[in-house]
Biotite code that builds the C-alpha atoms (Angstrom):
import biotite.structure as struc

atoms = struc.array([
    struc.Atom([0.000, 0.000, 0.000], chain_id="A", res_id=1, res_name="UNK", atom_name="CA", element="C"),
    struc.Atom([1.475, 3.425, -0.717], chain_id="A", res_id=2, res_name="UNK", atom_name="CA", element="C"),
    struc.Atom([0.682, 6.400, 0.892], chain_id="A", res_id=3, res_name="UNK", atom_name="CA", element="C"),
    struc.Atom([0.689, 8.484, -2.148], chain_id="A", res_id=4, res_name="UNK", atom_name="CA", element="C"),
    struc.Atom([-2.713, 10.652, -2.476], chain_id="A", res_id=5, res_name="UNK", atom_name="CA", element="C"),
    struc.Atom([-4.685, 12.390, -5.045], chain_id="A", res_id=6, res_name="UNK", atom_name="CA", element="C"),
    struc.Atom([-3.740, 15.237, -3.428], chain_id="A", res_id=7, res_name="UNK", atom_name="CA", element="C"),
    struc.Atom([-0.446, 14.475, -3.759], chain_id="A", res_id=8, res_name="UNK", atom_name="CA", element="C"),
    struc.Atom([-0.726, 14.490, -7.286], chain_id="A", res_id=9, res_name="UNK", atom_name="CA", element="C"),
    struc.Atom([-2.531, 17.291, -7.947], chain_id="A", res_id=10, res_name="UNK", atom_name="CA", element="C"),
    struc.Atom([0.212, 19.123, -5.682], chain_id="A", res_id=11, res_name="UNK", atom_name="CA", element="C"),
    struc.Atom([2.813, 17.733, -8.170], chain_id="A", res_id=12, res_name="UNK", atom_name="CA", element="C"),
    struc.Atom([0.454, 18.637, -11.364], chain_id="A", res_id=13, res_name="UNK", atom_name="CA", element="C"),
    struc.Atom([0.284, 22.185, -10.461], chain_id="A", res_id=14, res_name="UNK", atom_name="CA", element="C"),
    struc.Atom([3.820, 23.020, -9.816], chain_id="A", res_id=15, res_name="UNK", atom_name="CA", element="C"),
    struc.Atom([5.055, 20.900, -12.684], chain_id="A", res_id=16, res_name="UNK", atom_name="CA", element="C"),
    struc.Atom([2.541, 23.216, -14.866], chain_id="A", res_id=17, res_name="UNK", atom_name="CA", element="C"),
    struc.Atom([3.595, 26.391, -13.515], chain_id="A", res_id=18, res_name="UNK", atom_name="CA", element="C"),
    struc.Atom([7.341, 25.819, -14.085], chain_id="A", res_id=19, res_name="UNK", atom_name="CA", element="C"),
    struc.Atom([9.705, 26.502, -17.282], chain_id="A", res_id=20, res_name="UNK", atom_name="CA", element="C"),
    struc.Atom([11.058, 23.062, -16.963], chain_id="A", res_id=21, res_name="UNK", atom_name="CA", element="C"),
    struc.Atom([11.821, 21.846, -21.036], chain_id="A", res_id=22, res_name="UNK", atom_name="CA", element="C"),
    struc.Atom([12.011, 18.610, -19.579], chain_id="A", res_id=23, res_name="UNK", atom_name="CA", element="C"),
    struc.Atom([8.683, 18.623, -17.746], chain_id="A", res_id=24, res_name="UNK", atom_name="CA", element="C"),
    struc.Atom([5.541, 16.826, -19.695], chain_id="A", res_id=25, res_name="UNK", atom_name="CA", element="C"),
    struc.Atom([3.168, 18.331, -17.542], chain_id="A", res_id=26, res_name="UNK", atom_name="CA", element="C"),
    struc.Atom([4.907, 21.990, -18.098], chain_id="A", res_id=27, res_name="UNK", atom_name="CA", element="C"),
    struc.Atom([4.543, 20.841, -22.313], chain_id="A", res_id=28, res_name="UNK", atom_name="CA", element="C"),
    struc.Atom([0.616, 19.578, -21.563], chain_id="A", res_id=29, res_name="UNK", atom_name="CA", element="C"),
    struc.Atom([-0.053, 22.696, -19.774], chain_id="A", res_id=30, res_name="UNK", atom_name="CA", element="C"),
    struc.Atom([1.330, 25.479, -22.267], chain_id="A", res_id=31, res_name="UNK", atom_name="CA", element="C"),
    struc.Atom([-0.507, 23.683, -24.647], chain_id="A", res_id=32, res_name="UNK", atom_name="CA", element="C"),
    struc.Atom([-4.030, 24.270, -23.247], chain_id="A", res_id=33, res_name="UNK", atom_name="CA", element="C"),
    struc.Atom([-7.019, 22.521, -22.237], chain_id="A", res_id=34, res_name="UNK", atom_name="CA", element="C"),
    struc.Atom([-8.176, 21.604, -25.865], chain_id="A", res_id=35, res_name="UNK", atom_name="CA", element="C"),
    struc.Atom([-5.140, 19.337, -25.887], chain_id="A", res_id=36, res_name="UNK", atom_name="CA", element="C"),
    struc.Atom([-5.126, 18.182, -22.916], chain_id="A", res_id=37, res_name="UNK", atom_name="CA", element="C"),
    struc.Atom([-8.655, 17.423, -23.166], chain_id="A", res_id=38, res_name="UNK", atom_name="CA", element="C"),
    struc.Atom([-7.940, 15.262, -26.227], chain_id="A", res_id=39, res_name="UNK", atom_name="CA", element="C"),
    struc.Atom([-5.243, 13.364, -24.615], chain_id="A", res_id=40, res_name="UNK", atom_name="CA", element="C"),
    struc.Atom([-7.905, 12.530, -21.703], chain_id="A", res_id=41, res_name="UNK", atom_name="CA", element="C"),
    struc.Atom([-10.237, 11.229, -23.967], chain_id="A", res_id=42, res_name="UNK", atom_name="CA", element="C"),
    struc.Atom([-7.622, 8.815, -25.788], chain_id="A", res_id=43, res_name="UNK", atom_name="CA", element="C"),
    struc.Atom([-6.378, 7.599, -22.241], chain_id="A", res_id=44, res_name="UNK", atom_name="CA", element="C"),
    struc.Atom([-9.968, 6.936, -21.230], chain_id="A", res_id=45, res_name="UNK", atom_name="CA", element="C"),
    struc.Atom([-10.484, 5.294, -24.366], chain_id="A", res_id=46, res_name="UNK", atom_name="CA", element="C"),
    struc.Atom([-7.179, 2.711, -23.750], chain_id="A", res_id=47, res_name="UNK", atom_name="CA", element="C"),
    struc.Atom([-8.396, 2.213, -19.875], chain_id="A", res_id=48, res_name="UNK", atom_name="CA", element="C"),
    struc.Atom([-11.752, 1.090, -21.694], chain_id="A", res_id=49, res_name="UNK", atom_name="CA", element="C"),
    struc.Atom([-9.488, -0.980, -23.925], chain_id="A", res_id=50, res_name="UNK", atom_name="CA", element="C"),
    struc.Atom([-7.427, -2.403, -21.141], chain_id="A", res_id=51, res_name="UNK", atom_name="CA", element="C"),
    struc.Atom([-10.392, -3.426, -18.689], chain_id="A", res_id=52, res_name="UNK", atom_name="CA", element="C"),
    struc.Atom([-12.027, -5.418, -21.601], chain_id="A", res_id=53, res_name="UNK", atom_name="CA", element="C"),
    struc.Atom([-9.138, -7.036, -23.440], chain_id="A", res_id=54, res_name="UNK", atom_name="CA", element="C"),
    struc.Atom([-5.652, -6.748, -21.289], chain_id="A", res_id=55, res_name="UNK", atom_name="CA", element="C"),
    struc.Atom([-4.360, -7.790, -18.061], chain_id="A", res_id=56, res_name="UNK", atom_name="CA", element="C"),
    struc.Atom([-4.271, -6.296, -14.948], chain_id="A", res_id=57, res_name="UNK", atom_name="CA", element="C"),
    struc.Atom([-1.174, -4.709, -14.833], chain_id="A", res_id=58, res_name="UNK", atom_name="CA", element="C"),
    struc.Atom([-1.820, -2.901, -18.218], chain_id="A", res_id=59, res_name="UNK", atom_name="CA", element="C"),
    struc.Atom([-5.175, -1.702, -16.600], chain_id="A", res_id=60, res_name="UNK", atom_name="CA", element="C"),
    struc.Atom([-3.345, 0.172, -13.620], chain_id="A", res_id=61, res_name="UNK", atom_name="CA", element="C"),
    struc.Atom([-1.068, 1.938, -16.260], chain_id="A", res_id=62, res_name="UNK", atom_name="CA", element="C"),
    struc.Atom([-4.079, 3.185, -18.004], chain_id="A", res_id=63, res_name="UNK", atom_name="CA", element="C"),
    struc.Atom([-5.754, 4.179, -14.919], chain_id="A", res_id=64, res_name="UNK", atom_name="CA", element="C"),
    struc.Atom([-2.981, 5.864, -13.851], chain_id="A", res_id=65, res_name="UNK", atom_name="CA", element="C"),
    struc.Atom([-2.362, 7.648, -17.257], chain_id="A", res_id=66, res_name="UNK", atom_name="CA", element="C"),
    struc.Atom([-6.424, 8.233, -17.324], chain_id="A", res_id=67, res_name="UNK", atom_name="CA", element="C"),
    struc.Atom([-6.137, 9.676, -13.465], chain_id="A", res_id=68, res_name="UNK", atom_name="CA", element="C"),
    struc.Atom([-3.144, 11.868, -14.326], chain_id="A", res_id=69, res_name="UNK", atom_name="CA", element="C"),
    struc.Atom([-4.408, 13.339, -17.616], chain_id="A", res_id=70, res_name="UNK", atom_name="CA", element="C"),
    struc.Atom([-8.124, 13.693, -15.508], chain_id="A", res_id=71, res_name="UNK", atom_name="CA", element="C"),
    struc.Atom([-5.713, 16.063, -12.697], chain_id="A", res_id=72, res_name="UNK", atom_name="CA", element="C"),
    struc.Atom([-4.197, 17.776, -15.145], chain_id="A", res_id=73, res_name="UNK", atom_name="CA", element="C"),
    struc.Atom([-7.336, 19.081, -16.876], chain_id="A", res_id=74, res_name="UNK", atom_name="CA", element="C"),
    struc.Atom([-9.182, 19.781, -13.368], chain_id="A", res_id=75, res_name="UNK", atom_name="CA", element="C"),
    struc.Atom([-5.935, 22.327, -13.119], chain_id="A", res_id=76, res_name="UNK", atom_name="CA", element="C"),
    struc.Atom([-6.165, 24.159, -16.368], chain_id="A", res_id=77, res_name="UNK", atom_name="CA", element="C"),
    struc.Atom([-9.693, 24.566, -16.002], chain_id="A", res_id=78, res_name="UNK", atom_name="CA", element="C"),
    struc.Atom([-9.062, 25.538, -12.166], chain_id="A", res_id=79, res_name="UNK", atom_name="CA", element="C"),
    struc.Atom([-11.282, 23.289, -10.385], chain_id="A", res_id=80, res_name="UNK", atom_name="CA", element="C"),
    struc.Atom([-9.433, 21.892, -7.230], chain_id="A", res_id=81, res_name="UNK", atom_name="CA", element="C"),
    struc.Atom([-9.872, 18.172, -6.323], chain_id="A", res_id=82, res_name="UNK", atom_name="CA", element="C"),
    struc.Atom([-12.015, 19.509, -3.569], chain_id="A", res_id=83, res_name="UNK", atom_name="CA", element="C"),
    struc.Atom([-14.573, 20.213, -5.445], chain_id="A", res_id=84, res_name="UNK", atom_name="CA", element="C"),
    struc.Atom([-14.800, 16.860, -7.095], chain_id="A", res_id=85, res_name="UNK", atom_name="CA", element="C"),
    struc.Atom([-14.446, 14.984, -4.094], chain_id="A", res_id=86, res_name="UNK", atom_name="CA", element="C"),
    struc.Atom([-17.044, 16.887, -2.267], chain_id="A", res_id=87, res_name="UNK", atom_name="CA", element="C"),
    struc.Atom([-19.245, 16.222, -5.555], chain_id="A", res_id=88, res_name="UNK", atom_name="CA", element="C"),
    struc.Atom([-18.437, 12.619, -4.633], chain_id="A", res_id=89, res_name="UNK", atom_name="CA", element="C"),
    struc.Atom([-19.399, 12.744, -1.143], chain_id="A", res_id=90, res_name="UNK", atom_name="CA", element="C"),
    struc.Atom([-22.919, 14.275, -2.120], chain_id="A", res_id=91, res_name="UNK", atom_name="CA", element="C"),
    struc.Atom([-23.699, 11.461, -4.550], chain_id="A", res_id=92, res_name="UNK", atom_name="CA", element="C"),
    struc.Atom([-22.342, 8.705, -2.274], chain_id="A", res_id=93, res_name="UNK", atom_name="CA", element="C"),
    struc.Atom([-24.694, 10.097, 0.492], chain_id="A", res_id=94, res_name="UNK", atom_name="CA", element="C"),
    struc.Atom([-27.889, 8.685, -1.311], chain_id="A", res_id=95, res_name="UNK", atom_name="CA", element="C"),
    struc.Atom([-28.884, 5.787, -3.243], chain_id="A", res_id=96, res_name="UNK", atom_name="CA", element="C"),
    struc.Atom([-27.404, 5.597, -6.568], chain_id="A", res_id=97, res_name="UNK", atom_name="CA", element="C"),
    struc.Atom([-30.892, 5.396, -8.668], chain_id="A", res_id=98, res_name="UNK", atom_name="CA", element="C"),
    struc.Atom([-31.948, 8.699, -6.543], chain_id="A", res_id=99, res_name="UNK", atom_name="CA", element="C"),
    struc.Atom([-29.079, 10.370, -6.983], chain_id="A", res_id=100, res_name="UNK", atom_name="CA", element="C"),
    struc.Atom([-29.419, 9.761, -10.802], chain_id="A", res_id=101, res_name="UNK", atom_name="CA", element="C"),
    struc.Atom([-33.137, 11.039, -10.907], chain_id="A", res_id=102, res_name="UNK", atom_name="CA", element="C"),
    struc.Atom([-32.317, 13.998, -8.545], chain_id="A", res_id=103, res_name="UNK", atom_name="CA", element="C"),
    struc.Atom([-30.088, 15.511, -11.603], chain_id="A", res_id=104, res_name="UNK", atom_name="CA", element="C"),
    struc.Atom([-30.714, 17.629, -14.557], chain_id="A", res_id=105, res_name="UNK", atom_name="CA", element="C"),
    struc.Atom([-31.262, 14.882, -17.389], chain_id="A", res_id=106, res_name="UNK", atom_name="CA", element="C"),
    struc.Atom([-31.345, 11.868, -15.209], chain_id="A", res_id=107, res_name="UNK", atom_name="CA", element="C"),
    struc.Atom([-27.220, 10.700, -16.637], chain_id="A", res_id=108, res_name="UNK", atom_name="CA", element="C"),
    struc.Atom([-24.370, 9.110, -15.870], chain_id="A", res_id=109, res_name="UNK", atom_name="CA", element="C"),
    struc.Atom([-23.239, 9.071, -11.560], chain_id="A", res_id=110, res_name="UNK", atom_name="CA", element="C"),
    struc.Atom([-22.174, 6.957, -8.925], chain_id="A", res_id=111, res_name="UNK", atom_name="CA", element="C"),
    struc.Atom([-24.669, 3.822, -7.580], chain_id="A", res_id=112, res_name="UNK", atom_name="CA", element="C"),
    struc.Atom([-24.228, 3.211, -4.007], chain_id="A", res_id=113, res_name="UNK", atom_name="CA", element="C"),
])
């Protein structure tokens, strides 16, 4: 078990993104904006789809963890802390899934507890 956090990383994601580093891939992710970063998100969801269907597990924790990073690195271009998702988290988890669901504009996607 590690004791590495989300928090953690999004601690690491935004002052990797604020530096000048050449070397950093965050720093090269961030300077070139959330339309790009938003693209790479939606190819590293698309291999963790790939990888929970069709691979084993060790591939599927890369792609999670490629899928998680990308996910932390768009929250902090677009400014919304992990706070905010968590506590978005916590207010789903505190009802039934099916309630939560119907309880939302459109009636999509969401957590079942």
């Amino acid at each position: 078990m590690t004791d590495f956090t989300l928090a953690d990383l999004e601690t690491i994601v935004a002052g990797r993104a604020a530096s000048e580093d050449a070397g950093s891939y965050t720093a090269s992710l961030a300077a070139k904006g959330i339309g790009h970063v938003a693209k790479k998100l939606g190819e590293e969801a698309t291999e963790t789809v790939i990888a929970a269907v069709s691979q084993d597990d060790d591939r599927l924790t890369s792609e999670a963890a490629d899928l998680i990073y990308h996910l932390m690195v768009a929250l902090h271009l677009r400014r919304v802390p992990l706070t905010a998702v968590m506590s978005e988290l916590a207010r789903r988890t505190a009802q039934s899934g099916i309630a939560e669901k119907a309880g939302r504009a459109g009636g999509t996607g969401g957590l079942r507890a």
